[in-house]
C-alpha positions in Angstrom: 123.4 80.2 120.0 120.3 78.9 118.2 117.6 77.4 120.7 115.9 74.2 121.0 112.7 75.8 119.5 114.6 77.9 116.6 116.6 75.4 115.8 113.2 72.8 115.7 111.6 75.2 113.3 114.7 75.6 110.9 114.9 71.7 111.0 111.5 71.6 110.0 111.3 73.8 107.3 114.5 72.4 105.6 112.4 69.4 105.6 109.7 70.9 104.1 111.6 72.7 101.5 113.6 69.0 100.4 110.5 66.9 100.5 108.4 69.7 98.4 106.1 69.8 101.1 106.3 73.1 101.7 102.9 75.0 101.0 103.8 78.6 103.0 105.9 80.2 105.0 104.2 83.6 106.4 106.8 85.9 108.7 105.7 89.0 110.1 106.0 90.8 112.9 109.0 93.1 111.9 111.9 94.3 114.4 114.5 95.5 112.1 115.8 98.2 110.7 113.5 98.7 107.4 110.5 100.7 108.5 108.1 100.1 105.4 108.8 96.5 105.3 105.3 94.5 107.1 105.7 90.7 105.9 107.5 88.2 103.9 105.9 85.3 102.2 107.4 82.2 100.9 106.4 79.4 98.8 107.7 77.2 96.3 107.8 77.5 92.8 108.7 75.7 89.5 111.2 78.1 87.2 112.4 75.9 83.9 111.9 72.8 86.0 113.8 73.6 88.4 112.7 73.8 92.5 113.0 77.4 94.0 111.7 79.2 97.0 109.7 83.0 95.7 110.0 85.3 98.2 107.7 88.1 98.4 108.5 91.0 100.7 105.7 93.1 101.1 106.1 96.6 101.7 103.9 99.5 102.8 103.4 100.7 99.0 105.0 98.0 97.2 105.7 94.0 96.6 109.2 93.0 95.7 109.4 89.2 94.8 112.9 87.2 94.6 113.7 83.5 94.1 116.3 81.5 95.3 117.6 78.3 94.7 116.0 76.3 97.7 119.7 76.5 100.0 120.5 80.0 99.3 116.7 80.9 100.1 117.0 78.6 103.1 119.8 80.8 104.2 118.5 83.7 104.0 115.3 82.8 105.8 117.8 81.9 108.9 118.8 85.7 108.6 115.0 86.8 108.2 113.9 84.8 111.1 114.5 86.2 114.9 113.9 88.8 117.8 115.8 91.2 115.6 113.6 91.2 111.8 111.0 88.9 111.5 109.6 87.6 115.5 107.0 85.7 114.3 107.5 82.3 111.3 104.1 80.3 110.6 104.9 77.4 108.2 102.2 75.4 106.5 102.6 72.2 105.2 100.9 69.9 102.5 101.2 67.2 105.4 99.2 69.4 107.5 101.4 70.4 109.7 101.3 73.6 111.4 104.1 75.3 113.4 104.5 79.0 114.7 107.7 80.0 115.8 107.6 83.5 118.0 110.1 85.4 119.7 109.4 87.3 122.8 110.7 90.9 123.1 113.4 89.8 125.1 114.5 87.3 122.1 113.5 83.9 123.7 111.6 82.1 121.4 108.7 79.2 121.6 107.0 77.0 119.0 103.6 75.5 118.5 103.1 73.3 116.3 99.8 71.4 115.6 98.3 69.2 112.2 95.6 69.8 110.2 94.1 68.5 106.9 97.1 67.5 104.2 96.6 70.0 101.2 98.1 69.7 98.0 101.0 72.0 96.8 100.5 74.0 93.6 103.9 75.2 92.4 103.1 77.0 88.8 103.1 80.4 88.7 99.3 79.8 87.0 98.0 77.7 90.3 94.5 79.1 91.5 94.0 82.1 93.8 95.6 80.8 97.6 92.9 81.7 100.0 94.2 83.3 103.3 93.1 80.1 105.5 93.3 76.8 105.4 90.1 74.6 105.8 91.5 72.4 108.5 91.1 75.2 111.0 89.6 73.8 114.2 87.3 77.0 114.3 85.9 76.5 110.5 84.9 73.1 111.7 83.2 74.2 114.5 81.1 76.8 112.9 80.3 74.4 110.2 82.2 75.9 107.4 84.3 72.6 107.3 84.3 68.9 108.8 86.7 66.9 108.3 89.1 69.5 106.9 86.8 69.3 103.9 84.2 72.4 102.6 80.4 71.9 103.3 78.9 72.2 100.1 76.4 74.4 100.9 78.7 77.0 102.6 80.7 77.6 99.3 79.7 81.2 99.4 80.3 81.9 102.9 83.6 80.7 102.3 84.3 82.9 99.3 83.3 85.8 101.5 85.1 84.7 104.3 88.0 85.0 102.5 88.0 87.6 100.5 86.8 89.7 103.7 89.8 88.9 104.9 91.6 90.0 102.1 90.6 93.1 102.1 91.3 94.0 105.7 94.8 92.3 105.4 95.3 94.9 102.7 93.6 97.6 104.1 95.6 97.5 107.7 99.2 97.0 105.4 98.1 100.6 104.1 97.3 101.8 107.2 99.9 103.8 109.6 98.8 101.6 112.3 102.3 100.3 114.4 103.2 96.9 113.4 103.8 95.3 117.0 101.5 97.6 119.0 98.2 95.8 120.0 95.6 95.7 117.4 92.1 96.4 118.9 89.0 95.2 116.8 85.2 95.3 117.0 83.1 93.6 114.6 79.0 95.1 115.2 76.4 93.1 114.3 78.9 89.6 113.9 76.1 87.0 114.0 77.5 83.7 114.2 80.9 85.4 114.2 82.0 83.8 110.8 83.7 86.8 109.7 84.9 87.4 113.2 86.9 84.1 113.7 88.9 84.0 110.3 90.0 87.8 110.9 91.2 87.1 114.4 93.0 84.1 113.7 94.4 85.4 110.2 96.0 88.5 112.5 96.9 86.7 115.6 98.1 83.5 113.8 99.2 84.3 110.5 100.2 87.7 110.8 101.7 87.6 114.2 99.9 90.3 115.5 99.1 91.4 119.1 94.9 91.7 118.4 91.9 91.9 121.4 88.7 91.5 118.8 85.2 91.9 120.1 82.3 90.2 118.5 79.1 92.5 119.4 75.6 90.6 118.2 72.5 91.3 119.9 70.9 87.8 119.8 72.0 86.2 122.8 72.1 82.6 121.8 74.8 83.5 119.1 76.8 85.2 121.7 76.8 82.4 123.9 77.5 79.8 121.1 80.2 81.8 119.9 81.9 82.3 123.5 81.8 78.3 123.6 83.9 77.8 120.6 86.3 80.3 122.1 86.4 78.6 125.3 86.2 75.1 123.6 88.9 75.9 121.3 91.5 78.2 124.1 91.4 81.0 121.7 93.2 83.6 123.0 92.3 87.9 122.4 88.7 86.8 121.6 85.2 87.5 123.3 81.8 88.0 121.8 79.4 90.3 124.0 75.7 91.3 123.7 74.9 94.7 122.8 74.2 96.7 119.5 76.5 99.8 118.0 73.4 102.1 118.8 73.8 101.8 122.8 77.4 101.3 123.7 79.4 103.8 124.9 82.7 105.0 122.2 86.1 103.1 123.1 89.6 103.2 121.4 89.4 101.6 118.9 91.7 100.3 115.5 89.2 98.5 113.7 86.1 98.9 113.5 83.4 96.8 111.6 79.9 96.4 110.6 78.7 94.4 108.4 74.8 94.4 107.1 73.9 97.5 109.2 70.4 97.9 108.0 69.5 101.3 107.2 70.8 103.9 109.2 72.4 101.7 111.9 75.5 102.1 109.3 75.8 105.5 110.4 75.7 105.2 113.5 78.3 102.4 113.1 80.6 104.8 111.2 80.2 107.6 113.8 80.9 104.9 116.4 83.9 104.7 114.6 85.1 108.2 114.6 83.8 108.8 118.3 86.5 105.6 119.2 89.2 107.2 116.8 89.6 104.0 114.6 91.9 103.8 111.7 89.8 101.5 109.5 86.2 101.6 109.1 84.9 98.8 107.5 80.8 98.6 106.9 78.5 97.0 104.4 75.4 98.6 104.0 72.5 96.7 103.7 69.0 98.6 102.9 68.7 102.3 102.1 65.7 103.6 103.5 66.1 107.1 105.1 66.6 109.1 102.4 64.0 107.7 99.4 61.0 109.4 100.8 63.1 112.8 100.9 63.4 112.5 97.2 60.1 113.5 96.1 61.3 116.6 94.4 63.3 114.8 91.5 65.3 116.8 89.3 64.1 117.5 86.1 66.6 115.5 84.0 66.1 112.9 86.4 61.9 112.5 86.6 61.6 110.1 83.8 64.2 107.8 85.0 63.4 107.7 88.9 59.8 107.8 88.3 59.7 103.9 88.1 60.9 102.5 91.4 63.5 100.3 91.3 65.7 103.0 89.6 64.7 105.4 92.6 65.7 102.9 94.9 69.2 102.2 93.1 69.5 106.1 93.2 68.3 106.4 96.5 71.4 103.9 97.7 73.8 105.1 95.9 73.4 108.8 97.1 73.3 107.5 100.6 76.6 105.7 100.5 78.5 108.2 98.6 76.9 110.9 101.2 78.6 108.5 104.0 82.0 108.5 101.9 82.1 112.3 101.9 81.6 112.8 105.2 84.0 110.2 106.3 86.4 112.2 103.7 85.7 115.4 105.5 86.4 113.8 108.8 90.2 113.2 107.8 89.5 109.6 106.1 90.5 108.0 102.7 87.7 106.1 101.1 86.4 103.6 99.4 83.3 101.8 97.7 82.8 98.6 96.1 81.9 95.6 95.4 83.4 93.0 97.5 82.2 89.8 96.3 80.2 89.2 93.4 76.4 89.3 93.0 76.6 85.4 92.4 77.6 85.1 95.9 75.3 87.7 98.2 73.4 90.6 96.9 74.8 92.5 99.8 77.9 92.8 98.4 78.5 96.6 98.9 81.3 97.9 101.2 82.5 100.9 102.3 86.2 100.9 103.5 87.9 104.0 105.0 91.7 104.3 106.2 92.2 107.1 108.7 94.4 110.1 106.8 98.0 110.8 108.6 97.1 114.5 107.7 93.4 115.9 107.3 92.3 117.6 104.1 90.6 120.5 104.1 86.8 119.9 105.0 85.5 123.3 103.3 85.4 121.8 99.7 83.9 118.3 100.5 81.3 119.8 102.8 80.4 121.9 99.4 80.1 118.8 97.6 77.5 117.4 100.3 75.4 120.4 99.9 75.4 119.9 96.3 74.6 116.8 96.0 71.6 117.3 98.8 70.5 120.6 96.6 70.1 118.5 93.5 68.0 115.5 95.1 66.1 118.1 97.6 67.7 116.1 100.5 66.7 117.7 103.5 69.1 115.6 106.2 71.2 112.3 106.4 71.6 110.6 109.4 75.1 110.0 109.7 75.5 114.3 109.0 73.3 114.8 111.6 75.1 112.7 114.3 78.2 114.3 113.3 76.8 117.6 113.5 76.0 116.8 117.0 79.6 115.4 117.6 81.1 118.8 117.2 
C-alpha cells in the first residue's frame, strides 16, 4: 500500500504534469538492481505539438533519453519512484512549488514541500541552458545573489560561476566510483563568503539526494561567523563553516576536496591535503603562479626570444606550474584535468584543475620521467607540491 506522503507526491505531480506546470522532476538516490544507473531527470517537452514527459536516465558512462506520452510516463515514474529504485523525488514547479519525497532505508517515506519564486516553463528542445538551481533558494537570497526570487544585477557573474561550478562537480562525482548512498564528505578551503559552498551542498543534499557533511574552511573570521548564521538561520542540515587555512589543519577522510583561488603555492598544499585525506575528487583553481618564474632564468634557447618579454614568461611560468601539479596528481593514481571553467568575460581566474581518483594506479615510472623533462628543459630546480610529496613518502 501507497502512503499518505507517496501517494501526496504522485497526486502532485499528476497535477503538474496536466496543468503543464511541471518544470523538473530530479530522482536519485538508486536502490535497485542497475548498478551504473545514478539519476533520472524528467521534464516536459513539445514533440509535433504534442505534450510528452523526456526522460533522461543518466548512467555512469552514458545518457539514455525516452519520451512518453504524459500517462504512460506518469506510470512509469510510479515504478521509478520508492525504497526499492529511486529513494529520493524532488519536483519543481513553474508555480514555485517545491516538494522532496525520500524514503528511509527501511521504506517509510516523508515529504517536504515548500514554494518559491514561479518560473516559467520552456518546453522546446531549443529552450536556453537550465541552470542547476533555482533563484528562489532561501540561501541565494541570503547571500545576496537573489531577493525576491529575482537575480541582483550586479551578481550576474557570480551566478554564472555558481552554476557552472556546480556543474562540473555534478559531473565529475557521476564519473567517480564513489557509492551512491554512502555519505558524501566535502571540504571547500579558502570558501569566502561560501557562495560556491551553499549551492554545492544544497544541489547534493537537495537535488541529488545525497547523504553530504560539507565543511566551509575560510580564515577571516567574520565570514565564518556570517556564514554559520545563514546555516543556523536557514536549519540547513550537514553544513558548518570553521576557521582555519589548508596550510595548518591536520589530514582527514575526505571525498571532496576543494580550493578555489589558492594563491601561489597554497594550491599545492591544497592538492597534497587532498591526497594525505584520500579524496576522490580534487577540485582547485589556481590563482597566481609565483614559485617557479624566478627559477626560469636559464631559458631554453628556442624559447629566449619569446620569454624574454614578461608577460609571455609569466603565461609560461603558469602554465608549467599547473601541468607540473597534473602530473604529479597523475602519478599519484589520479585522472586529470585542466581548463577553463568559465569564460574570461566572467573572472580572469577561470583556470581549474579537476582530478578523479583512478580505481587502478598507472605506473608512476613514465610520468615521473615526464616531470624531469619538463624541469630539465626550463632549469626547474623544485616545485612545491613535488617536494611535499616527496616528503609524504
Amino acid at each position: 500500500m501507497v502512503d499518505d506522503a507517496a501517494a501526496t507526491f504522485h497526486r502532485r505531480l499528476a497535477d503538474a504534469v496536466a496543468t503543464g506546470s511541471l518544470r523538473k522532476l530530479v530522482l536519485s538516490a538508486y536502490r535497485g538492481s542497475e548498478p551504473d544507473l545514478l539519476r533520472l531527470v524528467v521534464r516536459t517537452v513539445d514533440l509535433r505539438g504534442s505534450a510528452h514527459l523526456s526522460l533522461v536516465f543518466s548512467h555512469t558512462q552514458r545518457d539514455v533519453t525516452k519520451n512518453h506520452a504524459p500517462d504512460d510516463g506518469l506510470r512509469l515514474l510510479h515504478e521509478w519512484i520508492g525504497p526499492g529504485a529511486f529513494a529520493h523525488a524532488h519536483l519543481l514547479t513553474s508555480e514555485g512549488e517545491d516538494h522532496e519525497l525520500r524514503y528511509s532505508r527501511k521504506g517509510k517515506a516523508s515529504l517536504h514541500s515548500s514554494a518559491a519564486q514561479p518560473a516559467a516553463v520552456d518546453s522546446t528542445h531549443n529552450r536556453a541552458k537550465q541552470h542547476a538551481l533555482h533563484l528562489g533558494l532561501p540561501f541565494l537570497a541570503a547571500l545576496g545573489i537573489s531577493a525576491g526570487g529575482r537575480l541582483v544585477p550586479t551578481m550576474a557573474r557570480k551566478w554564472r560561476q555558481i552554476n557552472k561550478f556546480v556543474e562540473i562537480v555534478d559531473h565529475a562525482i557521476a564519473a567517480s566510483h564513489l557509492p551512491a548512498d554512502a555519505l558524501l564528505r566535502v571540504a571547500d578551503f579558502g570558501c569566502g563568503k561560501g557562495y560556491l559552498t551553499f549551492a554545492l551542498h544544497h544541489h547534493l543534499q537537495s537535488t541529488l539526494g545525497r547523504a553530504v557533511r560539507t565543511t566551509g574552511v575560510e580564515w577571516r573570521g567574520e565570514l565564518v561567523d556570517f556564514c554559520n548564521g545563514v546555516v543556523r538561520t536557514l536549519g540547513i542540515h550537514g553544513l558548518a563553516f570553521e576557521e582555519g587555512d589548508v596550510g595548518h589543519r591536520a589530514p582527514e577522510p575526505l571525498d571532496v576536496m576543494i580550493a578555489l583561488h589558492a594563491c601561489d603555492t597554497a594550491t599545492d598544499h591544497a592538492i597534497h591535503f587532498g591526497l594525505r585525506a584520500g579524496a576522490a575528487l580534487i577540485v582547485c583553481a589556481p590563482c597566481c603562479h609565483q614559485q617557479l618564474r624566478p627559477q626560469m632564468k636559464t631559458l631554453p634557447a628556442p624559447l629566449a626570444p619569446m620569454l624574454q618579454h614578461g608577460v609571455h614568461l609569466g603565461q609560461q611560468a603558469e602554465m608549467l606550474t599547473d601541468a607540473l601539479r597534473a602530473l604529479l596528481l597523475q602519478a599519484h593514481g589520479y585522472d586529470t584535468q585542466v581548463f577553463e571553467f568559465v569564460s574570461t568575460e566572467h573572472t580572469q581566474k577561470n583556470k581549474m584543475i579537476l582530478a578523479t581518483r583512478r580505481p587502478q594506479p598507472l605506473p608512476a615510472g613514465p610520468v615521473y620521467a615526464q616531470i624531469r623533462a619538463l624541469k630539465d628543459f626550463y632549469a626547474v630546480r623544485e616545485h612545491c607540491l613535488e617536494t611535499l610529496l616527496t616528503a609524504l613518502a
